[in-house]
FITI-754537 format. One record per residue (C-alpha): residue number from 1; residue in three letters; x, y, z. Coordinates in steps of 0.2 Angstrom, whole numbers, plus 5000, padded with zeros to 4 digits. Layout:
N
 num residu   xx   yy   zz
 NUM    Ala    X    Y    Z
...
This chain:
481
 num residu   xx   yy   zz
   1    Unk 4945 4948 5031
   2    Unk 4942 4928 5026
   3    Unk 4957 4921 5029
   4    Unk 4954 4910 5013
   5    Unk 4966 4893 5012
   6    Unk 4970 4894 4993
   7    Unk 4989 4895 4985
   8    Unk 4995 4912 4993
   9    Unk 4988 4908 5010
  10    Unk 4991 4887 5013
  11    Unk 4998 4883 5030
  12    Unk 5000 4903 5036
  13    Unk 4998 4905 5053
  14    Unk 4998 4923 5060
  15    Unk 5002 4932 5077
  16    Unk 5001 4950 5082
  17    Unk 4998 4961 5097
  18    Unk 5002 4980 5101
  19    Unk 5018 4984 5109
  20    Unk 5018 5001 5108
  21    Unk 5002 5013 5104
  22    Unk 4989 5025 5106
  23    Unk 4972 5025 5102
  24    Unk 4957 5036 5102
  25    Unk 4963 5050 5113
  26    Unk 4965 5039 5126
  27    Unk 4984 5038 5130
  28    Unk 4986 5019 5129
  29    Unk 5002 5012 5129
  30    Unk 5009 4997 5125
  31    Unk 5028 4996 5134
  32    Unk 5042 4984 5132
  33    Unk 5054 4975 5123
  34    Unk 5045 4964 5106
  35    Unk 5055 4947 5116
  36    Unk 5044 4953 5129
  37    Unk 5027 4952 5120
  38    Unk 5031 4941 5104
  39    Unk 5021 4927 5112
  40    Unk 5005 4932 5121
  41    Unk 4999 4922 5137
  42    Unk 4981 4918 5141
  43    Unk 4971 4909 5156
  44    Unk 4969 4896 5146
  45    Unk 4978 4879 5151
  46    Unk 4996 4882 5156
  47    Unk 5003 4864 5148
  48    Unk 5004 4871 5131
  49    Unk 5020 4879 5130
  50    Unk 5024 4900 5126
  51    Unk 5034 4901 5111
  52    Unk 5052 4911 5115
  53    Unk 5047 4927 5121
  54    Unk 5031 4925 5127
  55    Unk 5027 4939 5142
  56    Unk 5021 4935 5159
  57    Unk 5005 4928 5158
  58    Unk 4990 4939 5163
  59    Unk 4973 4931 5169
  60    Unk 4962 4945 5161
  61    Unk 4945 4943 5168
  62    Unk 4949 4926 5173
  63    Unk 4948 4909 5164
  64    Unk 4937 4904 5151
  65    Unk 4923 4896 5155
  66    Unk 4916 4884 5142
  67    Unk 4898 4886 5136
  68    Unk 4886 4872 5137
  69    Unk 4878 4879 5122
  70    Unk 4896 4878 5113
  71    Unk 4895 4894 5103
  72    Unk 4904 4908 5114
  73    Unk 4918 4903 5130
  74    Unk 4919 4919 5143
  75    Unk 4925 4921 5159
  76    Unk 4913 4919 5176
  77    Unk 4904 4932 5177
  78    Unk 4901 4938 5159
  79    Unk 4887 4930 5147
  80    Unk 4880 4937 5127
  81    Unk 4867 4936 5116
  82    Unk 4864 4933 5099
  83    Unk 4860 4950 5091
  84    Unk 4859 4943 5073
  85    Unk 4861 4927 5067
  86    Unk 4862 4922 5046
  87    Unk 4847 4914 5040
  88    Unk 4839 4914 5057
  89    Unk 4834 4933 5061
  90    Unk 4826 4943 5050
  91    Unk 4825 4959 5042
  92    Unk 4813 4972 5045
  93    Unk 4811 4980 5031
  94    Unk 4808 4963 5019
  95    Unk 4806 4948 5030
  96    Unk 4822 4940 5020
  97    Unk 4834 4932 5034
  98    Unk 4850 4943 5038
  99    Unk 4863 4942 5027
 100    Unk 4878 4930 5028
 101    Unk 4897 4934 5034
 102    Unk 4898 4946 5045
 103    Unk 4913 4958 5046
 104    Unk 4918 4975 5051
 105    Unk 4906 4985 5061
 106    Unk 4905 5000 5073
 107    Unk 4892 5005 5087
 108    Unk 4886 5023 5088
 109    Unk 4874 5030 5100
 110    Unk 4856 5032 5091
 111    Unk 4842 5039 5101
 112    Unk 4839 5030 5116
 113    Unk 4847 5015 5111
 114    Unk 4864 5008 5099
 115    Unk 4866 5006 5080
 116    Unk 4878 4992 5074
 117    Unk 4881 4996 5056
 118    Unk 4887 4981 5050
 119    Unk 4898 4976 5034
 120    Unk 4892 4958 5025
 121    Unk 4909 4953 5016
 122    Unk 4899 4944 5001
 123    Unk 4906 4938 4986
 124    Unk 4893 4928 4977
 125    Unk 4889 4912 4983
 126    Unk 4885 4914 5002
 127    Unk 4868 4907 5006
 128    Unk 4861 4923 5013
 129    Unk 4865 4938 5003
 130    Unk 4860 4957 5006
 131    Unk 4843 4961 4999
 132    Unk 4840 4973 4983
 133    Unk 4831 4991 4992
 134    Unk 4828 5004 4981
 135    Unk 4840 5021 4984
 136    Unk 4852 5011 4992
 137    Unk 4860 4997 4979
 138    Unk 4876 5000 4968
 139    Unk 4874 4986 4958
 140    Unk 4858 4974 4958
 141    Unk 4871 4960 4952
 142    Unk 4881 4960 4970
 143    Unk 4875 4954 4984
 144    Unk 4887 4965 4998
 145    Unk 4884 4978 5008
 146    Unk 4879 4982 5025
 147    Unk 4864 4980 5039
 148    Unk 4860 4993 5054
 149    Unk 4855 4983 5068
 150    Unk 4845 4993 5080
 151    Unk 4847 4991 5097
 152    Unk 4840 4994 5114
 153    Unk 4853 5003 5128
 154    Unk 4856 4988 5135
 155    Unk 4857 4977 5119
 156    Unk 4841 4970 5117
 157    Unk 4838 4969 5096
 158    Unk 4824 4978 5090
 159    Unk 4825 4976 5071
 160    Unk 4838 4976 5058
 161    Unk 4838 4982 5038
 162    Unk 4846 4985 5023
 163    Unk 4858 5001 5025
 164    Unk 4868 4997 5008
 165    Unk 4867 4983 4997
 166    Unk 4872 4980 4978
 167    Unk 4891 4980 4983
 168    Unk 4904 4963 4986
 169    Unk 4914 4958 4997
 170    Unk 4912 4971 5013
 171    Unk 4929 4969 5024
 172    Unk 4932 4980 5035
 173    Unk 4931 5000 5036
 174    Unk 4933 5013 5047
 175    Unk 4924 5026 5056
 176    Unk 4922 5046 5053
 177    Unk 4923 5061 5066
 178    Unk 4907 5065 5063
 179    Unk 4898 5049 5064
 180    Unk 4898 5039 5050
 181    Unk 4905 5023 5044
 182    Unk 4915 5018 5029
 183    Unk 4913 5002 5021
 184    Unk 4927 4995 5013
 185    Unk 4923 4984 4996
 186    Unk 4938 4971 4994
 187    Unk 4942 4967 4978
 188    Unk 4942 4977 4960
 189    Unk 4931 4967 4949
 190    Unk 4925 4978 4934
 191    Unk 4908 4976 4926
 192    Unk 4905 4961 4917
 193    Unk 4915 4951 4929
 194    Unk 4905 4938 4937
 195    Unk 4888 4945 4930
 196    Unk 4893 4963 4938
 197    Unk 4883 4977 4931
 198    Unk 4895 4990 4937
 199    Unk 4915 4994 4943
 200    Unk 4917 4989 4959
 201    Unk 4933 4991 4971
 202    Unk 4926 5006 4980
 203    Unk 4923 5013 4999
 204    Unk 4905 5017 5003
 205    Unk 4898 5030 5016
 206    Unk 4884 5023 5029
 207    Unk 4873 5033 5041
 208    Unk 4868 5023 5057
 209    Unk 4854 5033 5057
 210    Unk 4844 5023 5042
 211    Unk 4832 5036 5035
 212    Unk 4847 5044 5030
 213    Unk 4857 5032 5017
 214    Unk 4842 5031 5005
 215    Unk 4850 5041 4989
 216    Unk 4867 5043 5000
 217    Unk 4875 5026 5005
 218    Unk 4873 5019 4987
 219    Unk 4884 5032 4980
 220    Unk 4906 5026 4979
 221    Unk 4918 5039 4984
 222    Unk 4927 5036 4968
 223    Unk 4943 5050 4972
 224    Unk 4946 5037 4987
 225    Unk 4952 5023 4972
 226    Unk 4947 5008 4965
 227    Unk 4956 4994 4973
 228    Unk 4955 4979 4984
 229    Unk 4952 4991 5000
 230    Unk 4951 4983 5019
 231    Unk 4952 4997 5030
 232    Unk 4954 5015 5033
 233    Unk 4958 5028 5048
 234    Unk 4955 5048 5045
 235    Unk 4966 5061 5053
 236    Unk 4953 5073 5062
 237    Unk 4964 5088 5062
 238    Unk 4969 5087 5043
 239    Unk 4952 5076 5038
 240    Unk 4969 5065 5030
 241    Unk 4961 5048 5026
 242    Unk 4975 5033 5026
 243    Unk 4968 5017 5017
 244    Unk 4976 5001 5016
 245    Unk 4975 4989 5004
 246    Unk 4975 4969 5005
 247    Unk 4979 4964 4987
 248    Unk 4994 4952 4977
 249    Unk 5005 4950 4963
 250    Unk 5010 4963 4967
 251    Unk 5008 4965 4986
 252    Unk 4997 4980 4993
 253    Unk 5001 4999 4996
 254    Unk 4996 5012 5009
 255    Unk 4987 5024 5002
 256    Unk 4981 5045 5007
 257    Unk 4970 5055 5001
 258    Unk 4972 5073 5004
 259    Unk 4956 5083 5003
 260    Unk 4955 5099 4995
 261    Unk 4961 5115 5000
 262    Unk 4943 5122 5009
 263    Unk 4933 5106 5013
 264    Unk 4923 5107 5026
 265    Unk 4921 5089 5034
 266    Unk 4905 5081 5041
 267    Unk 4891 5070 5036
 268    Unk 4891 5067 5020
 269    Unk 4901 5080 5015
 270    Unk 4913 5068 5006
 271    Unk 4895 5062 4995
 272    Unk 4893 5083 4993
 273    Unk 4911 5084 4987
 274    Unk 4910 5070 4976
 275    Unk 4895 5076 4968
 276    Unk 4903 5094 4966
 277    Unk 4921 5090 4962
 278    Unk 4919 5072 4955
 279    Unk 4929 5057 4952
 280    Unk 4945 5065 4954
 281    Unk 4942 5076 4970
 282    Unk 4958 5081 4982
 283    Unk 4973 5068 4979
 284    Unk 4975 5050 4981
 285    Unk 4993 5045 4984
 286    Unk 5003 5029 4987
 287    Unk 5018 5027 5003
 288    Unk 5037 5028 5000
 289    Unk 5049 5025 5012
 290    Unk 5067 5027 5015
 291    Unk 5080 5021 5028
 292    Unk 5098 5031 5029
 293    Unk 5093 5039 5012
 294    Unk 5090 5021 5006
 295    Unk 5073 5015 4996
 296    Unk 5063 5003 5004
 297    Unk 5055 4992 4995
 298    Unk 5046 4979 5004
 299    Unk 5040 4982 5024
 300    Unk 5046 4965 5027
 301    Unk 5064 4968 5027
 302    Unk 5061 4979 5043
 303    Unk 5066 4967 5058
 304    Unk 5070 4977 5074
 305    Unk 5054 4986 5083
 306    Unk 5059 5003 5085
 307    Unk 5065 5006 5066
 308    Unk 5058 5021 5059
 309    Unk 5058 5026 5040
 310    Unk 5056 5041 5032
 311    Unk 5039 5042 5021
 312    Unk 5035 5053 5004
 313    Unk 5020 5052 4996
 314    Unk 5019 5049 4977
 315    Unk 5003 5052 4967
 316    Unk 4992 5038 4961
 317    Unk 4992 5042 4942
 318    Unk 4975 5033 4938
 319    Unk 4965 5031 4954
 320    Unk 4951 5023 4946
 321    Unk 4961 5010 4938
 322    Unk 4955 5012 4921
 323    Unk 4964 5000 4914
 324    Unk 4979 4996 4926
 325    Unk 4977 4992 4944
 326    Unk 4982 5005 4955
 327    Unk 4998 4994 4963
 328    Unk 5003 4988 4947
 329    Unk 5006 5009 4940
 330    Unk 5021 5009 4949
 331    Unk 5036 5003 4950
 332    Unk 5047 4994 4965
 333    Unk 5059 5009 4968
 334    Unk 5043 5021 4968
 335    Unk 5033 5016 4981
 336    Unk 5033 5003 4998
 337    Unk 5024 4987 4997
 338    Unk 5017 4975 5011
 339    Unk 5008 4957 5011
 340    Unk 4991 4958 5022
 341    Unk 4990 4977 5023
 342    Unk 4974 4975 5034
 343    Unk 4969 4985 5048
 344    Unk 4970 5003 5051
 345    Unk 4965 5016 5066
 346    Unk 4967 5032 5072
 347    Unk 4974 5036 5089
 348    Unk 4980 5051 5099
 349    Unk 4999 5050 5088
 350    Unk 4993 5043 5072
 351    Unk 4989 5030 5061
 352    Unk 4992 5011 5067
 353    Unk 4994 5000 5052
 354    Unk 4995 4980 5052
 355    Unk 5001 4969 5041
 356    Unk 4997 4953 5045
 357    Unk 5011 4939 5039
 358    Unk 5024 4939 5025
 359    Unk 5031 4925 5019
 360    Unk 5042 4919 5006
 361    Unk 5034 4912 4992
 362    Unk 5023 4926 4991
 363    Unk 5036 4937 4986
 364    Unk 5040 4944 5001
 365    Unk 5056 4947 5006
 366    Unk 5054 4941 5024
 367    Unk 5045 4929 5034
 368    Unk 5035 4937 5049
 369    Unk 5018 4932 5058
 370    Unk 5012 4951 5058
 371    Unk 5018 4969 5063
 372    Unk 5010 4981 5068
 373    Unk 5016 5001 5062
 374    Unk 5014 5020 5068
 375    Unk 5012 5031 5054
 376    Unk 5016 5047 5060
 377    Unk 5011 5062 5049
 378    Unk 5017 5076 5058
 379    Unk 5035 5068 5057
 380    Unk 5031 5062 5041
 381    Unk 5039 5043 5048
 382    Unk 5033 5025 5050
 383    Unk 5040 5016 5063
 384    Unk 5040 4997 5066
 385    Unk 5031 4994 5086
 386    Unk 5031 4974 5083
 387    Unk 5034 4960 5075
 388    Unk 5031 4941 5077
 389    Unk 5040 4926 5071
 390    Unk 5028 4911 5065
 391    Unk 5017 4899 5074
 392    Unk 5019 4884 5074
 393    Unk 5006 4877 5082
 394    Unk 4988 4885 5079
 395    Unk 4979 4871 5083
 396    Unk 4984 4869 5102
 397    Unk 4973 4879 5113
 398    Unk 4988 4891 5125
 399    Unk 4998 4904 5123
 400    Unk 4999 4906 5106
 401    Unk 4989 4918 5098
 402    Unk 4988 4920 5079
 403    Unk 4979 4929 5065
 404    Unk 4973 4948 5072
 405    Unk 4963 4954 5059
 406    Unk 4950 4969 5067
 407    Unk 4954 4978 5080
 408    Unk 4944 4990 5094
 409    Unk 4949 5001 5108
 410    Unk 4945 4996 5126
 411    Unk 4937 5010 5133
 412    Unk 4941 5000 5150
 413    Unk 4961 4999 5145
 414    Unk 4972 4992 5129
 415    Unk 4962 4985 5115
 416    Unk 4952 4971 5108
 417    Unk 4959 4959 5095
 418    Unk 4949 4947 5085
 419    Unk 4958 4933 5080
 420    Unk 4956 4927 5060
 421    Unk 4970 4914 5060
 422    Unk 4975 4893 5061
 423    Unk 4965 4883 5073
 424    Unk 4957 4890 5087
 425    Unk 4950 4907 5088
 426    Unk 4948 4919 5101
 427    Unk 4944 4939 5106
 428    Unk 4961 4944 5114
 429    Unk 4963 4956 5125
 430    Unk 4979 4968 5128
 431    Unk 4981 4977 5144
 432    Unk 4991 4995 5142
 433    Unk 5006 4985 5148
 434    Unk 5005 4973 5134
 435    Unk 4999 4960 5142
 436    Unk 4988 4947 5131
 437    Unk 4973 4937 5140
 438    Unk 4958 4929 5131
 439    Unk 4942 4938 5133
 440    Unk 4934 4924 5124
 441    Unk 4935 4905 5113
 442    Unk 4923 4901 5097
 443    Unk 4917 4886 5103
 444    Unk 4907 4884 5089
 445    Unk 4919 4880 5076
 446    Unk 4935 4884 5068
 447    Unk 4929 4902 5060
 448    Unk 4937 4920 5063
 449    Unk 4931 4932 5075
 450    Unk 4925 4947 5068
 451    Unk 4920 4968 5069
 452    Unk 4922 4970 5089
 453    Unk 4916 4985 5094
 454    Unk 4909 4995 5110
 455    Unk 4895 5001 5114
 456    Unk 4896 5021 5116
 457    Unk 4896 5018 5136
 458    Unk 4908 5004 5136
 459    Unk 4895 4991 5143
 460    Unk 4892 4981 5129
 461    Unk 4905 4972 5118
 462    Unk 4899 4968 5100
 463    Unk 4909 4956 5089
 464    Unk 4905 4943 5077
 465    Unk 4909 4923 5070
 466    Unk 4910 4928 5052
 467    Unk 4903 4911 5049
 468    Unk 4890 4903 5051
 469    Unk 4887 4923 5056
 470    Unk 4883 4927 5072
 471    Unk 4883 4947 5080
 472    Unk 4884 4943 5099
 473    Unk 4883 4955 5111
 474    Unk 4895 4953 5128
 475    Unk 4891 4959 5145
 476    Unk 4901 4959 5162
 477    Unk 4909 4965 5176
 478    Unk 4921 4976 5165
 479    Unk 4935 4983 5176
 480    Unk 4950 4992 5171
 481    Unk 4964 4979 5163
């Protein structure tokens, strides 16, 4: 998400990487201590000093190289292009430019070529909003939603259109097993709010393959909740969808929804079951933990890497938020609560759930700089894989790392982390052994990295500068890290 600079967020700095994890199916894991990893290295210049903890430094690919054309640093060997650009490229199916603030976004393999669906995290007053398309807008009044970018194998654009539109701000989402993507709509502003025609606070389906969301993509899945949603990650043995939510006053929840008893999953089944079942389909439920038979209230207070709680799951009494937000129908001793709930993503043991910093004056009970969690359904646990002190010093261009917010798999090894933090901003890579390294440097300004994804065949590495709002595509001699 924006990391927006008002009176929750002044002067936060955040740091995150994986210590320990598994993703995708591909047995990636991250080993060692947290005083190990805490501090990330890079190939960047060695005269800026690790913080306490910072791992042996890793080259990656090599050092940056800084690009005469001061939008995209990468090391020798590696260039990109500009898939999209806001207000620059154009749409295909109106001529308007392509939308501002580019977010969360996933590649799927689409005839001969790649589909990027991308989200747009619009709230109102961006220059470039998503056009109105009849079939796919929610609301006429919003100006959200979500682009497919057409591709060629290689990662040449061919066109780009409207795939949802009429919805606000588009944060980040999360991908089906059969092919789809969920966008995520953060915030929970009801109709008549801001001009709004319509309730908004809602998760959207989207086809890559376009000439299917007309009459689809447009529709919420309402049994999902209304709330300030940021991402999600679905359990493809139970079809268990885990949502987090990035909201204050109160701070956010972890949310499941538990489909019901003989749904059969697949595309657009959710749209079938919503239409059959309604708003209220399966059961929408909100995290409790305990440690030693003790309620936890806030994630914060959990310190040490390794501690694991026990988790319960307690149903949302009014999912669509009627008339109370869905955080604020319970109470502290009911449920657990964490600042920045943010990403989510399925991998080979469970869910992996960030929450990006805490601090005191937020109401948090603990300062951190991020952690990073395994929800484990089969043990019914969440355990704590890292955690990360504060930074201090954003601006200098080294070791230290701040701000995760989306985050891929590497189908070459570890994952991909975009930063969305203080000063300088980079794509961060993390080898399986936890090493950190930077894969690459905005040059063009001071804006977050955003929606990395890979191309189906690992080739291409799709991510975004949310603003002015660029979708760059990244080639190389990839080789395993």
């Amino acid at each position: 998400m924006t990391l927006r600079r008002d009176t929750h967020h002044t002067g936060i700095s955040r740091r995150t990487l994986l210590r320990t994890g598994s993703a995708a199916g591909l047995g990636i894991v991250f080993a060692g201590s947290i005083e190990a990893l805490a501090g990330c290295a890079t190939a960047t210049p060695a005269s800026t000093p690790a913080p306490p903890g910072a791992p042996p430094a890793t080259d990656g690919y090599g050092p940056l190289v800084a690009d005469p054309k001061k939008i995209l640093s990468l090391p020798a060997g590696f260039r990109y292009t500009v898939v999209a650009e806001a207000g620059v490229s154009s749409l295909s199916d109106g001529g308007e430019p392509t939308p501002s603030d580019t977010d969360g976004t996933a590649a799927f393999a689409t005839g001969s070529g790649i589909t990027l669906v991308n989200n747009h995290e619009i709230v109102g007053d961006e220059d470039f909003t998503v056009p109105v398309r009849d079939g796919l807008t929610y609301d006429p009044a919003a100006g959200g939603g979500t682009t497919n970018i057409e591709l060629s194998a290689t990662g040449e654009r061919v066109r780009e259109y409207v795939s949802l539109s009429g919805t606000v701000n588009n944060c980040a989402g999360g991908t089906t097993p059969w092919g789809t993507w969920l966008t995520c709509e953060e915030t929970e502003k009801k109709a008549g709010t801001d001009g709004l025609t319509r309730d908004h606070g809602w998760v959207f389906e989207v086809s890559p393959v376009g000439s299917e969301n007309p009459g689809r993509s447009a529709e919420p899945l309402t049994f999902l909740g209304r709330y300030p949603h940021e991402a999600v990650a679905i359990d493809p043995a139970s079809n268990a969808v885990y949502l987090t939510e990035d909201a204050t006053e109160p701070n956010g929840l972890l949310y499941r929804w538990l489909p019901p008893v003989g749904f059969a999953p697949g595309k657009w089944a959710l749209q079938a079951l919503r239409r059959s079942a309604g708003d209220l389909a399966g059961t929408l439920q909100a995290m409790s933990c305990t440690r030693d038979g003790q309620h936890v209230a806030d994630l914060s207070t959990v310190t040490a890497p390794g501690t694991a709680l026990d988790v319960e799951w307690v149903d949302v009494p009014d999912r669509l938020a009627t008339t109370t937000s869905t955080r604020m129908q319970f109470t502290d001793d009911q449920v657990t609560r964490s600042r920045k709930f943010e990403g989510a993503a399925w991998g080979a043991e469970g869910a992996y759930i960030v929450a990006s910093y805490a601090r005191l004056d937020d109401g948090s009970a603990q300062e951190h700089d991020g952690q990073v969690w395994l929800l484990e359904p089969a043990g019914n646990r969440i355990t704590l894989t890292t955690r990360f002190a504060r930074n201090t010093a954003p601006d200098q261009d080294g070791t230290n790392y701040d701000g995760p917010d989306n985050i891929t798999v590497n189908p070459h090894g570890g994952v991909v982390v975009a930063e969305d933090g203080e000063g300088v901003q980079h794509l961060l890579g993390v080898t399986p052994a936890g090493e950190a390294y930077a894969l690459a440097r905005n040059d063009l300004n001071g804006n977050e990295f955003a929606g990395p994804t890979f191309s189906p065949d690992g080739k291409i590495l799709f991510a975004g500068i949310q603003s002015p709002g660029h979708v760059l595509a990244i080639t190389g001699p990839w080789t395993p890290t």
